[in-house]
C-alpha positions as CSV (number, residue, x, y, z in Angstrom):
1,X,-2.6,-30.1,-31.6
2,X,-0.6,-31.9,-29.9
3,X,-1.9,-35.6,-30.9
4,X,-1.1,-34.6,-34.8
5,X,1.8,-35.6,-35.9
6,X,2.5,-32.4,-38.1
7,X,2.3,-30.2,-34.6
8,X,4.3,-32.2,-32.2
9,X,4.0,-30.9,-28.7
10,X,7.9,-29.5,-27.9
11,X,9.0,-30.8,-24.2
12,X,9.6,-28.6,-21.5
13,X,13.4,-28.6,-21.9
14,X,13.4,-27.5,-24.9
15,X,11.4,-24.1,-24.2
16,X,13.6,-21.6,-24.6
17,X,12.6,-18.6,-21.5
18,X,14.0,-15.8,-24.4
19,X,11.2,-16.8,-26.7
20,X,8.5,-16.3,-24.7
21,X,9.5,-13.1,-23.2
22,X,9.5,-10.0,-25.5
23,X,13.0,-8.0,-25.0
24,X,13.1,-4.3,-23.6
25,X,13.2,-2.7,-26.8
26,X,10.0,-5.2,-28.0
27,X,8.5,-3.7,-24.9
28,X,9.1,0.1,-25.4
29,X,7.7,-0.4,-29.0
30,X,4.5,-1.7,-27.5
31,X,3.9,0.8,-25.3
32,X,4.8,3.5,-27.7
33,X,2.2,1.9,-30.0
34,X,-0.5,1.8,-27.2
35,X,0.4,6.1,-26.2
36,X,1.7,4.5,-23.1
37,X,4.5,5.6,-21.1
38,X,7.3,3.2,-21.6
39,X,9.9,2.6,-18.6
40,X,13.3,4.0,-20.2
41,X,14.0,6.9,-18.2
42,X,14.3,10.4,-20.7
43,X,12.4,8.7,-23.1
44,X,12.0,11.4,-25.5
45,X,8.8,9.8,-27.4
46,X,7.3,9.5,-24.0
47,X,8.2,13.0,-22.5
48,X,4.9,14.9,-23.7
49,X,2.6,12.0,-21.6
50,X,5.0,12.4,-19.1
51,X,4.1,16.3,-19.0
52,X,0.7,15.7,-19.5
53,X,0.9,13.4,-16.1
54,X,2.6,15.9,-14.1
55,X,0.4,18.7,-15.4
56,X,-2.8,16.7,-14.3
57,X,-1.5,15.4,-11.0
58,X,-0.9,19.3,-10.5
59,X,-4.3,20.6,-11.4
60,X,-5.6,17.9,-8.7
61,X,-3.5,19.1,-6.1
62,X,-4.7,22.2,-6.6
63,X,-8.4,21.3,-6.8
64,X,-8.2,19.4,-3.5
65,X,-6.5,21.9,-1.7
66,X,-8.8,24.6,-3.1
67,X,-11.6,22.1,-2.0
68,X,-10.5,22.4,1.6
69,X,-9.9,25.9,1.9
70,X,-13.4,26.2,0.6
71,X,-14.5,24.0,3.4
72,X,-12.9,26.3,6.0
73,X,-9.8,23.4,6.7
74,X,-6.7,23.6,6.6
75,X,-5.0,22.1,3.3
76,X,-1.8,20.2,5.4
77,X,0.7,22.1,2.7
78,X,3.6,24.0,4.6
79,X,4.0,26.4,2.0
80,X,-0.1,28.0,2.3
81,X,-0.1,31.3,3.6
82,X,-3.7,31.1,4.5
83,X,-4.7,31.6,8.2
84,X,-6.8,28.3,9.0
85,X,-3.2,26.4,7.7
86,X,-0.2,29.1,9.6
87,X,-2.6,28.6,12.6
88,X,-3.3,24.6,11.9
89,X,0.8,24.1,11.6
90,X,1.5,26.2,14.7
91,X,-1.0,23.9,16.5
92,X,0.7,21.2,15.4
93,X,4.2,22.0,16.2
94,X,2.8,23.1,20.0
95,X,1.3,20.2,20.3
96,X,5.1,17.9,19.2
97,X,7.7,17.7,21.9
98,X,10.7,19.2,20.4
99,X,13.0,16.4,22.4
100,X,11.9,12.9,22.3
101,X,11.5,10.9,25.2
102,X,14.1,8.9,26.9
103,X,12.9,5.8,26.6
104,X,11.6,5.7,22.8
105,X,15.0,4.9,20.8
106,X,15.1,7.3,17.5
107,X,14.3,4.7,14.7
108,X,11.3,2.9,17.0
109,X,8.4,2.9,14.8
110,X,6.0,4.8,17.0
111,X,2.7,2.7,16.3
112,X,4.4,-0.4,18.1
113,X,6.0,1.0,20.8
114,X,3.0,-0.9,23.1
115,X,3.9,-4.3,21.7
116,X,7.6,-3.5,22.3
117,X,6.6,-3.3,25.7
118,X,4.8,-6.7,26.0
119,X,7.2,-9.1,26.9
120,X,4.5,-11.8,26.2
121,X,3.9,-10.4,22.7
122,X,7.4,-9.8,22.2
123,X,8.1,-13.5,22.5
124,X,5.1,-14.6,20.7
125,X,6.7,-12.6,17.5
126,X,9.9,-14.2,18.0
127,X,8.9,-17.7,18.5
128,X,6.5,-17.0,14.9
129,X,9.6,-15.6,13.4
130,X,11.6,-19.1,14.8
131,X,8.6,-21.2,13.6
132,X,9.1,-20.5,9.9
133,X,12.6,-19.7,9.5
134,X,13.2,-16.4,9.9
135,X,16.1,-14.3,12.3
136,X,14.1,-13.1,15.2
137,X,16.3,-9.9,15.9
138,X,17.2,-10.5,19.4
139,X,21.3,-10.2,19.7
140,X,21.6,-12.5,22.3
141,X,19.3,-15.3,20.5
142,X,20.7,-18.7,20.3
143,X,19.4,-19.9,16.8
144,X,22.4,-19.6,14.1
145,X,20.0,-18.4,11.6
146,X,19.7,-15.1,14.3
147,X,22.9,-14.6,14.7
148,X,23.7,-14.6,11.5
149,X,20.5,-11.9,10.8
150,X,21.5,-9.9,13.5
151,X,25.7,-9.1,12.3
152,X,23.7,-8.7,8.5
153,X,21.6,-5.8,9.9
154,X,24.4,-4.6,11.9
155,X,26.6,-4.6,9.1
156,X,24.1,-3.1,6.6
157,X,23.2,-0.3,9.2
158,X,26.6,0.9,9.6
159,X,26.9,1.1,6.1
160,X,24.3,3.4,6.0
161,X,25.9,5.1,8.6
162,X,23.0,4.5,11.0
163,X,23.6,3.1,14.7
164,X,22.7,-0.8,15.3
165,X,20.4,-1.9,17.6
166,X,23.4,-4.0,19.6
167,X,24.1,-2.6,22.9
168,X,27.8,-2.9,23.2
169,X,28.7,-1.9,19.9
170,X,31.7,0.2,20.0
171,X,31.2,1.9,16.3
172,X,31.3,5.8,16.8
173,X,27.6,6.3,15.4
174,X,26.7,3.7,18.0
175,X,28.0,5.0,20.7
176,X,27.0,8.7,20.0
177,X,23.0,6.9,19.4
178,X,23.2,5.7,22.7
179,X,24.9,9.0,24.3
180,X,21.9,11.0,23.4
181,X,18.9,8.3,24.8
């Protein structure tokens, strides 16, 4: 095809991205053709699969947690009256501290609380994180690439409204975080 001289071969500058890609209404027609469920939100051909889905994903609920009753276990739902779940969730709650521990800061992840520990590992992760490029999220790091990270994520986590991880920040969320540890 592209050896004939009728069908010349068009470079790669002159592709156009638009005319390969189908636009969002070409899209929503396609998936309305195929009884899909198209991605415009309220999509009033699309609100009866919609139903269909919720009404389904209901029914299963409701069949696995029948499932477990059956089995004598509890279904995890904190709205089941049942005895096996009231006594499963009073277990549970016994068994969770109500105040955390001093030395676990409020937003640690708690499956990596050994590694944070590990001075070794700890340095290992931040040398990788050096290595290829990346901020290591120490604020006292030397590399301009961390210091730079480090104000982002301070920056972004007081927009949220959240406390940063810096130590002698004087924002009142900050301060109040490191109050109650």
């Amino acid at each position: 095809m592209g050896d004939d001289p009728d069908f010349p071969r068009p470079d790669r500058e002159q592709w156009d991205a638009d005319d390969l890609l189908p636009t969002k209404q070409a899209l929503q027609e396609i998936a309305h053709d195929r009884s899909r469920i198209c991605k415009k939100r309220g999509c009033v051909v699309c609100a009866p699969l919609v139903e269909e889905r919720r009404r389904k994903k209901k029914q299963r609920k409701a069949e696995a947690q029948a499932r477990l009753h059956k089995k004598g276990q509890p279904c995890g739902r904190s709205s089941c009256e049942l005895a096996v779940c009231v006594e499963a969730r009073e277990a549970s709650a016994a068994a969770s501290p109500l105040v955390e521990s001093p030395d676990v800061s409020p937003g640690a992840d708690r499956g990596t609380d050994e590694s944070q520990a590990d001075p070794e590992r700890m340095l290992r992760r931040q040398a990788e994180r050096h290595r290829v490029g990346l901020p290591c999220g120490s604020e006292d790091c030397p590399n301009q690439v961390c210091i730079d990270g480090f104000a982002n994520e301070r920056t972004r986590r007081h927009r949220a409204r959240r406390p940063c991880k810096s130590a002698t920040c004087d924002n009142a969320i900050c301060v109040a975080g490191r109050a109650n540890n």
